[in-house]
C-alpha positions, 0 to 999 in steps of 0.5 A, spaced: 376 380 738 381 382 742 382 384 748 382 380 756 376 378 756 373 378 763 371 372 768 364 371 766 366 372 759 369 365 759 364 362 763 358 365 758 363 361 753 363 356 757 356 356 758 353 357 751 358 350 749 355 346 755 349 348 753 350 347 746 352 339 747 346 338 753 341 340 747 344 335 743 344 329 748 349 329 753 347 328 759 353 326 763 359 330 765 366 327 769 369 333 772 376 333 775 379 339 779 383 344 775 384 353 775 384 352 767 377 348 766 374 352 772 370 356 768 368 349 764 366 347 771 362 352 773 357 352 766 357 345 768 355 346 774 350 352 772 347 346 768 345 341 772 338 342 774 337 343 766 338 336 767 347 335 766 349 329 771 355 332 773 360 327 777 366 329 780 373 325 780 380 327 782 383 322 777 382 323 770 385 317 768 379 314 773 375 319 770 376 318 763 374 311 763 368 311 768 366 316 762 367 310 757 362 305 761 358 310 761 358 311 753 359 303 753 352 302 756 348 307 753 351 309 747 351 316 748 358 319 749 359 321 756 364 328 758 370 328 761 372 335 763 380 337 765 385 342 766 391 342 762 397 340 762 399 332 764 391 332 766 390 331 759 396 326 758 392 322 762 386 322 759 390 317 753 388 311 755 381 312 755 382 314 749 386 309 746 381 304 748 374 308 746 377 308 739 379 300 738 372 300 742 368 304 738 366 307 744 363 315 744 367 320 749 367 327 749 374 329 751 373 337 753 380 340 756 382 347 758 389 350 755 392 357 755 392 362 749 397 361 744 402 366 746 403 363 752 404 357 748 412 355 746 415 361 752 416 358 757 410 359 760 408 354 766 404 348 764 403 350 758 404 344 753 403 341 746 397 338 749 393 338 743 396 333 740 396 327 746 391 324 744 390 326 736 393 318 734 386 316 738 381 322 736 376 322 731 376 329 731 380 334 734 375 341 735 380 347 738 377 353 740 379 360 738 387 362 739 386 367 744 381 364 748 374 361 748 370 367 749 372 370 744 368 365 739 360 367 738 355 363 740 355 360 733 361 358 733 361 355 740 354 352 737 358 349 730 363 347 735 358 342 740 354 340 734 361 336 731 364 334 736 357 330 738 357 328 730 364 325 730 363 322 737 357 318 735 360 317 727 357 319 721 353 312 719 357 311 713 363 307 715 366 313 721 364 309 727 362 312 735 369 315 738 373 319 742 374 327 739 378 332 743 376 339 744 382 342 747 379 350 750 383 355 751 382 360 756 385 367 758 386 370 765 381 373 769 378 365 770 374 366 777 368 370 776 365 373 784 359 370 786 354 376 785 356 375 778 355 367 779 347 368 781 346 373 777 347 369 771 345 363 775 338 367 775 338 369 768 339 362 765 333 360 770 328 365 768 330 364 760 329 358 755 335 356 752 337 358 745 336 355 740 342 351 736 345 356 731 349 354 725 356 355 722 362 352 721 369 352 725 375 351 722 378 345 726 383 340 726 381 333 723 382 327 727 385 320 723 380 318 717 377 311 716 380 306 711 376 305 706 373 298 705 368 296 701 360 297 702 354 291 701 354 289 694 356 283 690 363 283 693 360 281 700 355 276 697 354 269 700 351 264 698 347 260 703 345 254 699 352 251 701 355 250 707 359 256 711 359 258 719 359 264 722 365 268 727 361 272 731 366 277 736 365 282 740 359 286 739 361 293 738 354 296 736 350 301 739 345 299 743 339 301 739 342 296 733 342 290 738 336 287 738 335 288 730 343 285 729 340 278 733 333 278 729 337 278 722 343 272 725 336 269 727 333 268 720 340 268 717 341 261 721 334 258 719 335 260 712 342 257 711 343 252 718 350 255 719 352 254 726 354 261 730 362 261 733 360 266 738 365 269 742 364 271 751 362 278 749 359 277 743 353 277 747 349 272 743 350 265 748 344 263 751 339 267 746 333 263 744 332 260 738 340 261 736 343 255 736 351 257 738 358 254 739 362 257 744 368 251 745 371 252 740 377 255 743 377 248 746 376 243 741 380 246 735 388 243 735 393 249 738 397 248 731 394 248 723 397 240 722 389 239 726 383 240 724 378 239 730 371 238 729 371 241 722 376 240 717 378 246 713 375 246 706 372 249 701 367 253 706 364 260 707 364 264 713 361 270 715 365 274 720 361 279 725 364 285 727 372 284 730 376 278 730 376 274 737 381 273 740 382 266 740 389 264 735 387 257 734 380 261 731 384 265 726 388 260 724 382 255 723 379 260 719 386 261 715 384 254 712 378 255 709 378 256 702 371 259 701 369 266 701 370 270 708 366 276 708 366 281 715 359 285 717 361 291 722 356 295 726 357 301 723 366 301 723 368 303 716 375 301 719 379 295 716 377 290 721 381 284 718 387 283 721 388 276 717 388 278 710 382 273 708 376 278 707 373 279 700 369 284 702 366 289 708 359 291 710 359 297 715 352 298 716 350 292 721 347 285 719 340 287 717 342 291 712 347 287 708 342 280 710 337 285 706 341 286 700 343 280 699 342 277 692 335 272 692 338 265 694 338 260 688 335 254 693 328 252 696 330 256 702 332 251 706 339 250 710 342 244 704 344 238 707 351 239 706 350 245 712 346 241 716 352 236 716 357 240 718 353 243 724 351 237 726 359 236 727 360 242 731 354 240 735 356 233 737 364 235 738 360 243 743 357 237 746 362 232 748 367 237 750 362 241 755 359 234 758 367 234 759 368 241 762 362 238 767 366 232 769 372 235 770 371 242 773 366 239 778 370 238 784 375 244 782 376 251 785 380 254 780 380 259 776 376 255 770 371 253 776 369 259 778 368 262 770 362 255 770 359 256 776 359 263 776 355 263 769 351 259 773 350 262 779 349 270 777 341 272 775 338 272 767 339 279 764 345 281 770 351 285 766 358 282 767 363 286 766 370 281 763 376 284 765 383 282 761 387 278 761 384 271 764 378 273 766 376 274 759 379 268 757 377 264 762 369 265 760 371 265 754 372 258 755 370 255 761 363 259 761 357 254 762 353 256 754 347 253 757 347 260 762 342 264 762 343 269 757 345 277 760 349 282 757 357 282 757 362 288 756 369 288 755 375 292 753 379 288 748 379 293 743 387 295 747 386 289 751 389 293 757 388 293 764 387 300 765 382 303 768 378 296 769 374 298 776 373 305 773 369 303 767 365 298 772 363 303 776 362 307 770 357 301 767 354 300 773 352 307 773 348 307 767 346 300 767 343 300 775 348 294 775 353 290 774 359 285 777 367 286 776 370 279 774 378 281 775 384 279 776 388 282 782 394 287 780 388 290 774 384 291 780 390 294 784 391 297 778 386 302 777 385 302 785 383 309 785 376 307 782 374 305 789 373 313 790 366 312 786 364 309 791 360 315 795 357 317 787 355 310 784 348 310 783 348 303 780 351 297 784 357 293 784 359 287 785 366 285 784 369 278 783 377 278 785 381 273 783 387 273 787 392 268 785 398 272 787 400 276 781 398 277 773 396 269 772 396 270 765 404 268 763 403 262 766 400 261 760 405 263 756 411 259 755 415 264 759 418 259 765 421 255 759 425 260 758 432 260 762 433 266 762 426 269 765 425 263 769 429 264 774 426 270 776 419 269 774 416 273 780 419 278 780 420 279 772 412 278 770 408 276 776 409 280 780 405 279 786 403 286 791 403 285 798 397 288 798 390 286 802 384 288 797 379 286 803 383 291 806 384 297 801 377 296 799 375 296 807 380 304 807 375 306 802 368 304 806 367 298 801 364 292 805 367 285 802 369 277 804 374 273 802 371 265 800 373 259 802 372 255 796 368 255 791 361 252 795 362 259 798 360 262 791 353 261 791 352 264 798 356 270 797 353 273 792 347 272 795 350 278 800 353 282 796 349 282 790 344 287 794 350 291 796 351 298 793 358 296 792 361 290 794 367 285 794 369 279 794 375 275 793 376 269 791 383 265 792 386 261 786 393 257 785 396 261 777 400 255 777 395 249 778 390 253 774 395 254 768 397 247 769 389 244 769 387 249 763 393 245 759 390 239 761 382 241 759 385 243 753 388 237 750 383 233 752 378 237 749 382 237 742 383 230 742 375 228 744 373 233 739 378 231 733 375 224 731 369 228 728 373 231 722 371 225 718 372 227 712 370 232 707 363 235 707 359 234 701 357 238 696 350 240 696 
């Protein structure tokens, strides 16, 4: 296959590839401007009335994560398509995120031939190992260039990637794969050329998909865990609870992952410690426990509502990220077992798990053993749900008194919660936002979808993925801190392309309000220059950085101003509003709420649970 191949020879490769991954569901590409990848987006332009959304962005690192919420909300990876060189480097982000996620993502970047590799030659770098640590799989094109592979070979090549984008279902989890396609001058095909291939694919069905196999590279492998069976046995005769993290299923697996929770709860009694993103608060017929954060002590010499013992404990999906959680479950002696949607990856950061299941909650509740009860929850269970009820009550009658007047950062979590509409999707940014709901959020809300990217817990690219979000999921509102919003303020350039609408809740508190809440100002050294070292506030009007970008947007006054606000903006195609906050007082208040939470919660723990 030697040779130069001609112009409309890479765009016929480039064609019969993007062809290949429509045919196996991909349905939206993300194209940043380049000359390498040009034959890329000419094919990805040749396909869109055969159905490819195509959207366009200057940025690949915006482009990378709008594409990560659009695989978040659908379960479907979405494709980025760059140029090579540092484009590439800016894809990593994204990548490191979809990873730790389980988010699918197509990672689709043009490079040179090999013999301008390592001579010299401009941009040509060792992009193909930028983003192997983060990859599920690494697919690389022929040496010499994409068109001189066949039409099986492309086919073969689409058809893995997809398969590795969306994991195998036998403990290797949906990701990001990278294909990284390099491509020989003549890269422009004229015109004449152009059309008339345009016709012919208009004229003609598509092939239909090849088989064959392509020698690639493999990405990082899945750790080992242990699968359903007798190791990750539990007995719902004796009492126990359930953790419930971030969910990190497909979509389609939710309503059989709560279905399953649901008689798991009416059969054992056990209470669901239910993280902000595991998407399970206010759900009817599930009883949870969302103040736990609260209500259990800062350090192991407490015990909070539920002293440690002799308890089981199902864990699903990730760790939250609560530290008094982890090590409340560090003190209990029962068995731990951890059920993930399809993740095979070790998910147990703490040591406690006995066992694994990786192939959802339905199909570890279906294998457990027969329970030797009456196939009831035992008293015991009963007992020790009653002690987290009462303590969730005491405190969120607590939070009710206390934030009633406030218009601070955990104030506005509660209202908020409140106010937005059943069934609107939320996305959380990190840092305090995320914190903030996890703690403050009022859990009698009406129930909706949440989205976070705390698999990183970075601050990358959170207005990008929002937009991304609200593309596909027809809307959503941004809860974010400042300097995350300015952060990825390239994200307003989706403006013009957005289907969905957005509603973005800013929160100015003057910097990263999150080390505040670290013991960094206690430090002599670092107090001195708090502002300048950690906070670092911008002198940057969001209102008016949003305005340059054609995005309407008020700032309130107070809290009381909330409701009304997002009666304007929630219609809005895109739309900002920005909420003023003190980080110190609101440091200084979450302290406050936090110790009167564990010391209201605290007189509960009267004692061991009995035996059943």
């Amino acid at each position: 296959m030697a040779g130069s191949p001609t112009s409309l020879a890479n765009v016929r490769a480039a064609l019969t590839l993007l062809g290949a991954l429509r045919r196996g569901g991909l349905t939206h590409g993300v194209l940043c401007p380049g000359s390498r990848s040009a034959p890329l987006a000419v094919a990805a332009a040749l396909l869109e009335p055969g159905g490819l959304r195509l959207h366009t962005a200057i940025d690949e690192r915006s482009a990378a994560f709008f594409a990560l919420g659009l695989g978040r909300a659908s379960g479907q990876p979405a494709a980025v398509i760059t140029t090579s060189g540092t484009a590439v480097a800016n894809l990593l982000p994204a990548a490191v995120e979809a990873d730790f996620g389980s988010v699918p993502l197509l990672l689709l970047t043009a490079d040179r031939p090999a013999r301008l590799k390592g001579c010299g030659a401009n941009q040509s770098v060792n992009q193909e190992v930028f983003l192997a640590g983060s990859c599920r799989w690494l697919g690389e094109g022929d040496p010499e260039g994409l068109a001189a592979m066949s039409p099986a070979e492309l086919d073969a090549l689409a058809g893995q990637a997809l398969a590795a984008a969306r994991g195998d279902g036998a403990g290797r989890s949906a990701g990001p794969v990278h294909l990284n396609l390099p491509f020989d001058e003549p890269l422009h095909a004229d015109g004449a050329d152009l059309s008339r291939l345009a016709a012919a694919l208009a004229g003609e069905p598509p092939p239909p998909p090849a088989s064959g196999a392509l020698a690639t590279r493999a990405g990082r492998p899945a750790c080992p865990v242990s699968q359903a069976g007798a190791s990750t046995a539990l007995d719902p005769d004796r009492p126990g609870v359930v953790v419930a993290g971030p969910w990190r299923g497909a979509p389609a697996a939710w309503p059989a992952h709560v279905e399953a929770l649901r008689r798991w709860q009416r059969r054992s009694g056990w209470p669901v410690l239910a993280d902000a993103l595991s998407g399970l608060r206010g759900l009817p017929d599930l009883e949870t426990v969302t103040a736990y954060d609260l209500m259990l002590p800062e350090h192991s010499g407490g015990d909070g509502p539920a002293p440690g013992g002799d308890r089981q404990v199902l864990r699903l999906g990730p760790l939250p990220a609560s530290r008094r959680l982890q090590r409340w479950l560090a003190a209990q002696g029962g068995a731990q077992v951890l059920v993930s949607e399809g993740d095979g990856r070790r998910l147990d950061p703490l040591g406690l798990v006995r066992g694994q299941a990786s192939a959802g909650l339905a199909v570890w509740l279906a294998e457990q053993p027969p329970a030797s009860g009456a196939g009831e929850a035992s008293g015991a269970s009963l007992s020790l749900a009653g002690r987290w009820r009462r303590a969730e009550a005491g405190v969120q009658a607590l939070l009710d008194k206390e934030l009633a007047g406030e218009n601070g950062e955990p104030a506005l979590a509660r209202r908020l919660s409140r106010l937005l509409p059943a069934g609107l999707p939320v996305l959380l940014a990190n840092s305090s936002p995320v914190r903030d709901w996890e703690s403050f959020a009022d859990p009698t809300a009406p129930p909706r979808p949440m989205h976070g990217f705390r698999g990183a817990s970075g601050i990358d690219g959170t207005l990008s993925s929002a937009c991304g979000l609200a593309e596909a999921l027809g809307a959503l509102v941004l809860v974010s801190g400042d300097l995350a919003l300015l952060h990825d303020a390239n994200g307003w350039l989706w403006r013009p392309q957005l289907g969905g609408r957005l509603t973005v809740v800013l929160i100015d508190n003057g910097g990263g309000g999150i080390f505040e809440q670290l013991p960094i100002r206690t430090q002599p050294a670092a107090a001195m220059d708090f502002e300048r070292l950690f906070a670092m506030p911008q002198p940057v009007d969001p209102l008016a950085l949003a305005a340059v970008h054609g995005v309407p947007g008020r700032r309130l006054q107070n809290l009381k101003d909330l409701e009304g606000a997002l009666a304007w903006a929630l219609p809005q195609p895109l739309a900002l509003l920005v909420v003023p906050t003190d980080r110190r007082r609101d440091a200084a208040l979450r302290q406050r709420l936090r110790t009167m939470a564990a010391d209201l919660a605290d007189p509960l723990a009267t004692g061991p649970i009995p035996s059943p």
